[in-house]
BATOR-619251 format. One record per residue (C-alpha): x, y, z; chain. Coordinates in Angstrom, 1 decimal, always signed. Layout:
N
ATOM        u        v        w   chaine
ATOM        X        Y        Z        A
...
***
This chain:
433
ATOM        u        v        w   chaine
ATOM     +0.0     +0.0     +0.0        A
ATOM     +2.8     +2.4     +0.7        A
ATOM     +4.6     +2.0     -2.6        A
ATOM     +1.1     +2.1     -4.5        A
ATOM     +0.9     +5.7     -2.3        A
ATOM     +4.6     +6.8     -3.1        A
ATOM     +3.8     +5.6     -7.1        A
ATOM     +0.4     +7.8     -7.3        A
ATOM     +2.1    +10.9     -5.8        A
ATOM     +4.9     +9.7     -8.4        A
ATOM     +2.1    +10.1    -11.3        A
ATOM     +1.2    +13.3     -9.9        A
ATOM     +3.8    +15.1     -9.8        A
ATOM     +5.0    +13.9    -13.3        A
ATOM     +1.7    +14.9    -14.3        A
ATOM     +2.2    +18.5    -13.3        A
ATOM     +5.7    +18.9    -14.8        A
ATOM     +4.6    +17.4    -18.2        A
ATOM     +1.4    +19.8    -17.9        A
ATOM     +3.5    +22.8    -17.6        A
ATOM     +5.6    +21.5    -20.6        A
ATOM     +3.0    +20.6    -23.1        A
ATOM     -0.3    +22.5    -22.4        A
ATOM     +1.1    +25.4    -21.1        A
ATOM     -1.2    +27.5    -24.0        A
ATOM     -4.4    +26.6    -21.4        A
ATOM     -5.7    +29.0    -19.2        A
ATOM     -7.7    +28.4    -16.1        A
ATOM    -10.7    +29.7    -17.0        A
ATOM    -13.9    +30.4    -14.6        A
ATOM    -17.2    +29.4    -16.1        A
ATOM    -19.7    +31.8    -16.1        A
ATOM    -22.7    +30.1    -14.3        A
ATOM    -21.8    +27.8    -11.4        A
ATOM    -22.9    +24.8    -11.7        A
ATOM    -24.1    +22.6     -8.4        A
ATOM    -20.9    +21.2     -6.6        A
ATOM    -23.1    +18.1     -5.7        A
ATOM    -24.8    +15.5     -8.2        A
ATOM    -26.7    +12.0     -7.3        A
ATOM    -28.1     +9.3     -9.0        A
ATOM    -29.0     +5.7     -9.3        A
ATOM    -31.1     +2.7    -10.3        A
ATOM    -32.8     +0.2     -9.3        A
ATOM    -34.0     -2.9    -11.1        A
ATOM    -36.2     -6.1     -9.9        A
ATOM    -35.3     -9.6    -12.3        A
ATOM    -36.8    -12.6    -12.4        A
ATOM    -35.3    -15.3    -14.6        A
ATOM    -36.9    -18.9    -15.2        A
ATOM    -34.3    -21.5    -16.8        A
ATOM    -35.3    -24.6    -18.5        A
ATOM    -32.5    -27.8    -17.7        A
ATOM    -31.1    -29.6    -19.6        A
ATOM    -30.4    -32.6    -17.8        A
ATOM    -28.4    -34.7    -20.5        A
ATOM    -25.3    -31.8    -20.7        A
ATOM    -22.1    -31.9    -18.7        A
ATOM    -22.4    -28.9    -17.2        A
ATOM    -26.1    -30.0    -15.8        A
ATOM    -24.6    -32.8    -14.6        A
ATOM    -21.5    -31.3    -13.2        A
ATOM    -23.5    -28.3    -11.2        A
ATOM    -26.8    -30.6    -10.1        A
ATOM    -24.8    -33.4     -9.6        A
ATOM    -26.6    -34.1     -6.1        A
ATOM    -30.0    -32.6     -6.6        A
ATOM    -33.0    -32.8     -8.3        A
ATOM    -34.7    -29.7     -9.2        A
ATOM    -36.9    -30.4    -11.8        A
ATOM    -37.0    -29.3    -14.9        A
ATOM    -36.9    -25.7    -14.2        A
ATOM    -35.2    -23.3    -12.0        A
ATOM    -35.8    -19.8    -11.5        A
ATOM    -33.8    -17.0    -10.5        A
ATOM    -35.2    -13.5     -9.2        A
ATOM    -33.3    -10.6     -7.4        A
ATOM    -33.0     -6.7     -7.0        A
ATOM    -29.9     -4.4     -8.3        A
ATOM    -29.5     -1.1     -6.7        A
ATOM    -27.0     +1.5     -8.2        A
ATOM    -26.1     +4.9     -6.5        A
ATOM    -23.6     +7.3     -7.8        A
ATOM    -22.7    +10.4     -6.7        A
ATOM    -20.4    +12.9     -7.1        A
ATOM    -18.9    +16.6     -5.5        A
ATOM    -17.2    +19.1     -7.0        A
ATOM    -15.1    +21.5     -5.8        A
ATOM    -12.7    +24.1     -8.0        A
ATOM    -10.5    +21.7    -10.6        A
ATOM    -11.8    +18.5     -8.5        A
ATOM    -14.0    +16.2     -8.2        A
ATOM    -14.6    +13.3     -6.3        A
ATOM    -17.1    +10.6     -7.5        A
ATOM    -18.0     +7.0     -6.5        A
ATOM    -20.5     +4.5     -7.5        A
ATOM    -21.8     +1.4     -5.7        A
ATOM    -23.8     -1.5     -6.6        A
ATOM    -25.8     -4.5     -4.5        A
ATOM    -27.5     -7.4     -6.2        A
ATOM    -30.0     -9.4     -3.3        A
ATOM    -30.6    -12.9     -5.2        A
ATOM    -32.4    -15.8     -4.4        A
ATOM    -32.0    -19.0     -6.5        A
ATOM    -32.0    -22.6     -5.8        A
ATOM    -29.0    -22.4     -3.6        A
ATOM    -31.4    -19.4     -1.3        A
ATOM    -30.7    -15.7     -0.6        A
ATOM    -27.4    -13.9     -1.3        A
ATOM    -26.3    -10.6     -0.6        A
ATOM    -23.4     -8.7     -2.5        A
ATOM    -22.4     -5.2     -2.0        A
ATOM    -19.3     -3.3     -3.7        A
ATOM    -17.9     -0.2     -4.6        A
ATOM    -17.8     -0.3     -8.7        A
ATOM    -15.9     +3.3     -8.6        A
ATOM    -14.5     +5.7     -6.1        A
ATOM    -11.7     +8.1     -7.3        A
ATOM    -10.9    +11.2     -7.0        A
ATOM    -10.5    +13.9    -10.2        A
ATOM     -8.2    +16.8    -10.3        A
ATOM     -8.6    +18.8    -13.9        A
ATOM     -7.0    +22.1    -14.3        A
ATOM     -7.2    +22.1    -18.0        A
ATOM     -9.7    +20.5    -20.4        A
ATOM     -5.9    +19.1    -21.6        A
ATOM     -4.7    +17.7    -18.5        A
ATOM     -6.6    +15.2    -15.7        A
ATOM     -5.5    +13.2    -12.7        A
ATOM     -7.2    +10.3    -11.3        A
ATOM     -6.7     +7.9     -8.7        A
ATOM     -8.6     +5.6     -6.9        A
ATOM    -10.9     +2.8     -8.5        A
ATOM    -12.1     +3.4    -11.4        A
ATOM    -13.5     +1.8    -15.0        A
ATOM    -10.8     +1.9    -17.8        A
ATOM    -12.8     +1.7    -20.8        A
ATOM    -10.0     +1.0    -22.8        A
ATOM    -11.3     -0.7    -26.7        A
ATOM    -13.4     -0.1    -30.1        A
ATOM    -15.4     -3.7    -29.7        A
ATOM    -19.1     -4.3    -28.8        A
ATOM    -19.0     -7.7    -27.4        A
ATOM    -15.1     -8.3    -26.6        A
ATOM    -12.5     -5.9    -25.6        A
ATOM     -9.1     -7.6    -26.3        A
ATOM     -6.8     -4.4    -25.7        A
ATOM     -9.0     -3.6    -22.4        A
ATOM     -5.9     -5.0    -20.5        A
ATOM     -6.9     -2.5    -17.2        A
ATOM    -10.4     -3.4    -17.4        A
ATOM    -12.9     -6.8    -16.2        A
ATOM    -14.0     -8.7    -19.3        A
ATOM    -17.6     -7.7    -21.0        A
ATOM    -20.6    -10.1    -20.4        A
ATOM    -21.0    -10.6    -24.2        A
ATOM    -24.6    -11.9    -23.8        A
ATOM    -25.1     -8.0    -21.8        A
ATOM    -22.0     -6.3    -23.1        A
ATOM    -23.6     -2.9    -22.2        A
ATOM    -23.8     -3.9    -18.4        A
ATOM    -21.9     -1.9    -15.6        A
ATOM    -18.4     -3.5    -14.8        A
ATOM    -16.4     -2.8    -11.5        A
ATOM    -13.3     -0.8    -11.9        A
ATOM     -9.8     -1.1    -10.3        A
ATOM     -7.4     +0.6     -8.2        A
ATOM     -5.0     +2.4    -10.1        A
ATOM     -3.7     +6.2    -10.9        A
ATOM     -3.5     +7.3    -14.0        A
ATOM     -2.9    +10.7    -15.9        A
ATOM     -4.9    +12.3    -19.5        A
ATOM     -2.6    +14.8    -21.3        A
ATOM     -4.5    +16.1    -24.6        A
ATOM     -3.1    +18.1    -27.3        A
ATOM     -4.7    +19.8    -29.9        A
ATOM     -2.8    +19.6    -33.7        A
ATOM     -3.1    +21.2    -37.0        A
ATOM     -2.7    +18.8    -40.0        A
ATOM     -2.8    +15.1    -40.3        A
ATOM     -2.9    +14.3    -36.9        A
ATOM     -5.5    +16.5    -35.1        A
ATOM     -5.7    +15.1    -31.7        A
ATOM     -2.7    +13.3    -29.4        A
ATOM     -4.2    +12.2    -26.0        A
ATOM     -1.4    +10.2    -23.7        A
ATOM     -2.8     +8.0    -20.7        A
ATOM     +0.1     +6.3    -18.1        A
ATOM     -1.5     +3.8    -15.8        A
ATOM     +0.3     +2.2    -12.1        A
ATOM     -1.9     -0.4    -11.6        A
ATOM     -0.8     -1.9     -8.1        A
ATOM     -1.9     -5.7     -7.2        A
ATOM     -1.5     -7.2     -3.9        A
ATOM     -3.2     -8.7     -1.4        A
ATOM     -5.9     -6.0     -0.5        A
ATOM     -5.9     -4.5     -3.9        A
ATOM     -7.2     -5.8     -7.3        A
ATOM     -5.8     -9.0     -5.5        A
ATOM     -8.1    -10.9     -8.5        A
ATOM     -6.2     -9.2    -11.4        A
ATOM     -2.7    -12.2    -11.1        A
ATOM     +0.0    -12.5     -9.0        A
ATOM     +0.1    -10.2     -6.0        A
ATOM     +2.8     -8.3     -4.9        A
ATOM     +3.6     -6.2     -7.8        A
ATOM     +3.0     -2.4     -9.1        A
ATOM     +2.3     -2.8    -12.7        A
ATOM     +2.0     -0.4    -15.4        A
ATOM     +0.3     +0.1    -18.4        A
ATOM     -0.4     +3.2    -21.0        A
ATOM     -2.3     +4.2    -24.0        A
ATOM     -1.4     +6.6    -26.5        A
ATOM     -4.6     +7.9    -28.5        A
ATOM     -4.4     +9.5    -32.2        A
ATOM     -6.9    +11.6    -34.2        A
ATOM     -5.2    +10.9    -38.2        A
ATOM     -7.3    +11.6    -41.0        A
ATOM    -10.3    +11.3    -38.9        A
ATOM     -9.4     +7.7    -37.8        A
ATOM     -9.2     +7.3    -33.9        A
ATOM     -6.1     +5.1    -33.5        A
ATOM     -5.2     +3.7    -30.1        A
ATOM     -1.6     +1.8    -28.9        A
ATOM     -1.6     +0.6    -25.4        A
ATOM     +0.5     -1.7    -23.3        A
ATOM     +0.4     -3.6    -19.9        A
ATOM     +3.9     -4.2    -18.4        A
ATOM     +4.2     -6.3    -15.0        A
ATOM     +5.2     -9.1    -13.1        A
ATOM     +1.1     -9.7    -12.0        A
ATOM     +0.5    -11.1    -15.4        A
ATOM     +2.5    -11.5    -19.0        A
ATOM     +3.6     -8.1    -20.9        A
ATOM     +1.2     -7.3    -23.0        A
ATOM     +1.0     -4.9    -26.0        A
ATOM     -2.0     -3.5    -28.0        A
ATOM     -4.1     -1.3    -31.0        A
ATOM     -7.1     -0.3    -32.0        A
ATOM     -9.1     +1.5    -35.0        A
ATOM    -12.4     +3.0    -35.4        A
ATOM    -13.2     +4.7    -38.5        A
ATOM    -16.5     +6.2    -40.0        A
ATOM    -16.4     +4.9    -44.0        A
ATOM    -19.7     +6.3    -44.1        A
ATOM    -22.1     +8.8    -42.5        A
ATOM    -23.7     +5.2    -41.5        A
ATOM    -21.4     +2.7    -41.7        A
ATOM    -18.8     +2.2    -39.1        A
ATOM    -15.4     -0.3    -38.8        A
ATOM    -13.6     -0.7    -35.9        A
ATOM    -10.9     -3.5    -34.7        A
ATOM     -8.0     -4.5    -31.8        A
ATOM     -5.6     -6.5    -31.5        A
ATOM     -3.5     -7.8    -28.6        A
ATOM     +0.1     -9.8    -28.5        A
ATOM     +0.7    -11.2    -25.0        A
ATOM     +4.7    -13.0    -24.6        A
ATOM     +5.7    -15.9    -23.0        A
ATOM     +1.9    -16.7    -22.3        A
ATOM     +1.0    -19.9    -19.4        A
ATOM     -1.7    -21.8    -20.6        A
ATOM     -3.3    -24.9    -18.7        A
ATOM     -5.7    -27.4    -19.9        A
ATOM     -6.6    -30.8    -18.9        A
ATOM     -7.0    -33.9    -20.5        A
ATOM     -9.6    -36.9    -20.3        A
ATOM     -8.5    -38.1    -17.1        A
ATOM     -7.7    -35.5    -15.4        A
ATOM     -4.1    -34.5    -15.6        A
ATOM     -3.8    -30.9    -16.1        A
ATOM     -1.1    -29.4    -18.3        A
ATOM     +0.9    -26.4    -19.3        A
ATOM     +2.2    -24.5    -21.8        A
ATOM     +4.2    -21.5    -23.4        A
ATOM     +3.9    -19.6    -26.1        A
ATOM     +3.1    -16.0    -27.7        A
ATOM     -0.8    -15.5    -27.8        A
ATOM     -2.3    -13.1    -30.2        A
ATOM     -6.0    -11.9    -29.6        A
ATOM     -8.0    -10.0    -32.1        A
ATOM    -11.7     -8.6    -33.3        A
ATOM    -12.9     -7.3    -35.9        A
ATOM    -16.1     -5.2    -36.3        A
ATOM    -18.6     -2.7    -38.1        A
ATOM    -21.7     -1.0    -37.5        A
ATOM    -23.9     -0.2    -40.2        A
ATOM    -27.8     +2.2    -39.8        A
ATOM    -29.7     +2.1    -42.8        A
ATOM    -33.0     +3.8    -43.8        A
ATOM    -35.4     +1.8    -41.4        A
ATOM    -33.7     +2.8    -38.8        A
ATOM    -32.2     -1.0    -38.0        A
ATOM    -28.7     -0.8    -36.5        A
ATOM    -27.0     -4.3    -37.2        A
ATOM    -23.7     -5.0    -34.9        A
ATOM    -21.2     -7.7    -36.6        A
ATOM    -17.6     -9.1    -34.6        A
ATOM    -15.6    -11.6    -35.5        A
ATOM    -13.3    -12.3    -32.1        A
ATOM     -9.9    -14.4    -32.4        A
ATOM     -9.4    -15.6    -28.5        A
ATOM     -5.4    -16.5    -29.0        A
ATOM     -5.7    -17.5    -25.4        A
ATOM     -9.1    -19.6    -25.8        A
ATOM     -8.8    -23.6    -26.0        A
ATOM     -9.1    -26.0    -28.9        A
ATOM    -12.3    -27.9    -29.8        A
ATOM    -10.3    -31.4    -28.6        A
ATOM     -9.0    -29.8    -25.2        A
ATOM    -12.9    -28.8    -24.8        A
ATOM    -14.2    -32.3    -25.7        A
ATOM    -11.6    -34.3    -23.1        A
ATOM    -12.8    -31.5    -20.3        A
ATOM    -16.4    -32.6    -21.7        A
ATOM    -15.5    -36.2    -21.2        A
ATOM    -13.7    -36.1    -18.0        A
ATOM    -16.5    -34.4    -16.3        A
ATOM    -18.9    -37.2    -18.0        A
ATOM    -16.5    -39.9    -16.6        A
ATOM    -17.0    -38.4    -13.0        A
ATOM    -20.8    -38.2    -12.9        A
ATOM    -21.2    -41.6    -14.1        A
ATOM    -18.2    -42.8    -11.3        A
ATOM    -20.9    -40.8     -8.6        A
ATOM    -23.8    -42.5    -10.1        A
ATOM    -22.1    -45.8     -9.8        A
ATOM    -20.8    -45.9     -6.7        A
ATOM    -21.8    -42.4     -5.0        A
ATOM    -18.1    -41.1     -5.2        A
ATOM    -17.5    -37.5     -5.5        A
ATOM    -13.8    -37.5     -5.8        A
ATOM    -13.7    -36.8     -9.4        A
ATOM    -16.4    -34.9     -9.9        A
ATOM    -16.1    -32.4     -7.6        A
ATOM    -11.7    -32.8     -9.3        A
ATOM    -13.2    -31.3    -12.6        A
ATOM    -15.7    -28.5    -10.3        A
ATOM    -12.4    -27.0     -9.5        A
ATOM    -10.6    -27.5    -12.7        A
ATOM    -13.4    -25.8    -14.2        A
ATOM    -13.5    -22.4    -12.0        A
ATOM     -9.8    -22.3    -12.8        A
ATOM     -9.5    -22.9    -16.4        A
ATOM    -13.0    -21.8    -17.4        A
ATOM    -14.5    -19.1    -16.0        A
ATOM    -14.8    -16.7    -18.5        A
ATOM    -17.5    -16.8    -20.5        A
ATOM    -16.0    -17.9    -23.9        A
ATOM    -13.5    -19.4    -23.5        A
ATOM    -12.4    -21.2    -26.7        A
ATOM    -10.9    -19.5    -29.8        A
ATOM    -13.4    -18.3    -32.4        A
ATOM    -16.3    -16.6    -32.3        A
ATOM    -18.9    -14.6    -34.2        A
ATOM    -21.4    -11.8    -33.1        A
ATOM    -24.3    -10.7    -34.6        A
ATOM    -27.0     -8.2    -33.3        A
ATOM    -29.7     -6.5    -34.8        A
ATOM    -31.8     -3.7    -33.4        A
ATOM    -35.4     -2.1    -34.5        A
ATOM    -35.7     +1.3    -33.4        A
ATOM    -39.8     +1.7    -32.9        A
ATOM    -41.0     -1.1    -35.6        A
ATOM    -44.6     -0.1    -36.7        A
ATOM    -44.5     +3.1    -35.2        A
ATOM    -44.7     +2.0    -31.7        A
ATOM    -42.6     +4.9    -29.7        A
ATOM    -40.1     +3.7    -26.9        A
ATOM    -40.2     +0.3    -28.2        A
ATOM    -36.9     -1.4    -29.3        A
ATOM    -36.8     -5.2    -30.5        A
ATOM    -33.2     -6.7    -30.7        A
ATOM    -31.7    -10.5    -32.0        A
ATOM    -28.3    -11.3    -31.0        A
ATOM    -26.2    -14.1    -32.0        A
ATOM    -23.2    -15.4    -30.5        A
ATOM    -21.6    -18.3    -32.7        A
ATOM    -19.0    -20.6    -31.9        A
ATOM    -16.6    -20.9    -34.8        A
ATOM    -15.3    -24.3    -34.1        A
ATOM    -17.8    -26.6    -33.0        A
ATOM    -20.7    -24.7    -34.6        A
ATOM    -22.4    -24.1    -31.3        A
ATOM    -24.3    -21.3    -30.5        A
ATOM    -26.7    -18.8    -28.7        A
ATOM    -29.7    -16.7    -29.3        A
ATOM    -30.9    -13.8    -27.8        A
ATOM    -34.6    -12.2    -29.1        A
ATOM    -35.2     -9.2    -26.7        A
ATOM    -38.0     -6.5    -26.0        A
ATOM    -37.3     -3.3    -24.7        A
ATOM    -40.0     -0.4    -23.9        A
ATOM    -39.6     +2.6    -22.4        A
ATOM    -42.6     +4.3    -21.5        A
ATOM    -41.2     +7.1    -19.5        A
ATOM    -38.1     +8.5    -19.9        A
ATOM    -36.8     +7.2    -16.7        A
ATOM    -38.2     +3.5    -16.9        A
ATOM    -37.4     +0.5    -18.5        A
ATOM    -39.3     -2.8    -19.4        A
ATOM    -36.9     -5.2    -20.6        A
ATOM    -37.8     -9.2    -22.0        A
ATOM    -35.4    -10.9    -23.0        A
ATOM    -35.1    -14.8    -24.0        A
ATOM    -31.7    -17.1    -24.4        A
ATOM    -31.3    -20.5    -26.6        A
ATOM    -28.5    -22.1    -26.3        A
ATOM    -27.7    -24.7    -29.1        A
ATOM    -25.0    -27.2    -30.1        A
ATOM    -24.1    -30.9    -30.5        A
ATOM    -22.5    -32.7    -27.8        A
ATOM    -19.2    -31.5    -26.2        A
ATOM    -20.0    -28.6    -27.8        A
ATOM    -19.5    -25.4    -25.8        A
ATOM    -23.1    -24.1    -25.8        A
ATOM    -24.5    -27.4    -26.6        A
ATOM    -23.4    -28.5    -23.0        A
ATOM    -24.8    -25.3    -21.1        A
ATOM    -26.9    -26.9    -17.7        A
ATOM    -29.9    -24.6    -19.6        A
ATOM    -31.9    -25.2    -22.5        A
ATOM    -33.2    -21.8    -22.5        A
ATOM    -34.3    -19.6    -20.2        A
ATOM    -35.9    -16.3    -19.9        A
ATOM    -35.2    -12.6    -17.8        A
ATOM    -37.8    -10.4    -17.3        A
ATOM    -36.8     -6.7    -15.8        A
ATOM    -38.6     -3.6    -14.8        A
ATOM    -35.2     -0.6    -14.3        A
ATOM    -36.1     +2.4    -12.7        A
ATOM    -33.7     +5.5    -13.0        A
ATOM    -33.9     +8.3    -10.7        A
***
């Protein structure tokens, strides 16, 4: 904690001397009408969420193993969001917090957590301080973010959800350019890791860093970033976005992570490792046309995702242990490949290719505030794959009515053919205030 202290007033002070260098042609300017020093807001959203089974997949088997619920389950909850923040002079302090009360087949469960909480110092409209814990939204991509290497992974089934930030200091220097390249914007990053900070980022005990240099050329927004540390693998990234059209957008990253550890495990059980370079990357566009339907496409290369046989043998080795319980009631191996999976796949896709597809209606058949969407996520590989239909209205300004349905399809050992649900479907009523 001290060196992450020493480091942040390290970033600070750097800050101010490359200020004075480079956007010394600002002035401190008072605005004419004050605005109010304080600002609050929040939401709050009730869920409920009914899940079909399916009782013949791995992962059914593997997280019902020793009970029998039917051949539904449902799910239903309350999310409350405040945010706040106060400003005083060239700062601002701001914080956000978030609590989700669930109750599913397992009973209640209470979480509470500070998404954000940092403090702002701007003099200049070219030059910003931050430190505390805060959302790096670092990335061009709908779905995935492969460059977001300061940031918690998207949902891709809710990419537009809130994330919780990290602890980290960081510093915005903007310049302002005639010619090709209009806008420079340079971002350093100390992102410390230990044991009571961003202890679930990698190794503890470490003050990474990390950067991003942003360029406006030929009205292309161009983005190089890094990620160097001992809490995970050095890391180097770009991105592109680019208007080809008044209506039709392209965008893209790429990653390249050295000397990357990979593990996987094979039918029985033995887990393994291995070395090598991993490239990441996704490609994208977004195109509007005259109905006023927006239509979202990605294609995502995971470099760090597993192979469809690595898949099948996890597959198989969690098979082999339900049928060994079955048999002869012995958990042993079952409950092996419950903790090989948490360590090896938690993220939500974690093999190597994927397309994304969504489509949205704005206000089909003149109906105002109401906002039909399809998504598609589709596993490249074993041809797997999920769809979303989903309803939103907005009556009011402030209120949302959301419907939304997911069908998960694929063979077996497939990734979304082995899913413990069918289908299921989330019904939410959001209230902003």
């Amino acid at each position: 904690m001290k060196i992450f202290i020493r480091l942040t007033w390290l970033c600070l002070i750097s800050g101010i001397i490359a200020f004075n260098a480079w956007a010394g042609e600002y002035d401190f300017d008072i605005p004419e009408i004050e605005k109010k020093p304080y600002e609050f807001g929040g939401s709050v959203k009730a869920g409920y969420i009914l899940s079909w089974l399916d009782r013949d997949s791995a992962q059914y088997h593997q997280k019902f193993y020793n009970r029998d619920e039917g051949s539904t389950v449902d799910t239903y909850g309350l999310t409350l969001q405040l945010e706040g923040s106060y400003t005083k002079g060239i700062a601002k302090l701001y914080a956000k917090g978030n609590t989700d009360i669930t109750h599913d087949y397992l009973g209640w469960e209470e979480d509470t957590r500070l998404y954000e909480g940092f403090i702002s110092i701007k003099p200049s409209p070219a030059f910003t301080i931050e430190a505390g814990k805060k959302v790096m939204k670092w990335g061009k991509g709908y779905a995935w973010n492969p460059v977001a290497f300061t940031s918690r992974p998207k949902d891709p089934d809710d990419p537009e959800q809130s994330l919780e930030g990290y602890t980290l200091a960081s510093v915005d220097l903007i310049k302002s350019m005639s010619g090709p390249i209009k806008t420079i914007a340079l971002t350093p990053v100390v992102f410390p890791v230990y044991e009571e900070i961003n202890n679930t980022y990698g190794e503890t005990g470490h003050v990474n860093y990390a950067g991003k240099l942003y360029l406006l050329i030929f009205d292309t927004d161009i983005d190089l970033m890094f990620f160097l540390g001992d809490s995970r693998e050095d890391t180097y990234g770009l991105d592109f976005s680019k208007n080809i059209l008044v209506n039709l957008e392209v965008h893209g990253e790429v990653s390249y992570t050295n000397d990357f550890e990979n593990g996987y495990i094979d039918r029985n059980g033995i887990a393994y490792s291995r070395r090598s370079s991993a490239v990441s990357f996704l490609l994208g566009t977004r195109y509007l046309n005259k109905y006023d339907t927006t239509f979202i496409v990605e294609y995502y290369r995971n470099g760090k995702g597993f192979s469809k046989a690595e898949i099948t043998d996890y597959f198989m080795f969690t098979e082999d242990g339900y049928n060994i319980y079955q048999a002869t009631g012995n958990e042993k191996k079952l409950k092996k490949g419950i903790s090989l999976s948490k360590n090896y796949f938690s993220e939500k896709n974690y093999m190597k290719d994927y397309i994304y597809l969504k489509v949205t209606q704005k206000e089909p058949f003149n109906i105002l505030y109401f906002n039909p969407s399809l998504a598609v996520i589709f596993n490249v590989a074993d041809q797997s794959y999920s769809i979303t239909p989903e309803l939103l209205y907005t009556p009011v300004s402030n209120l949302e009515l959301r419907l939304k349905s997911t069908f998960f399809q694929g063979s077996r050992y497939s990734e979304f053919g082995e899913k413990p649900f069918d289908c299921k479907v989330d019904f939410s009523v959001k209230y902003y205030f």
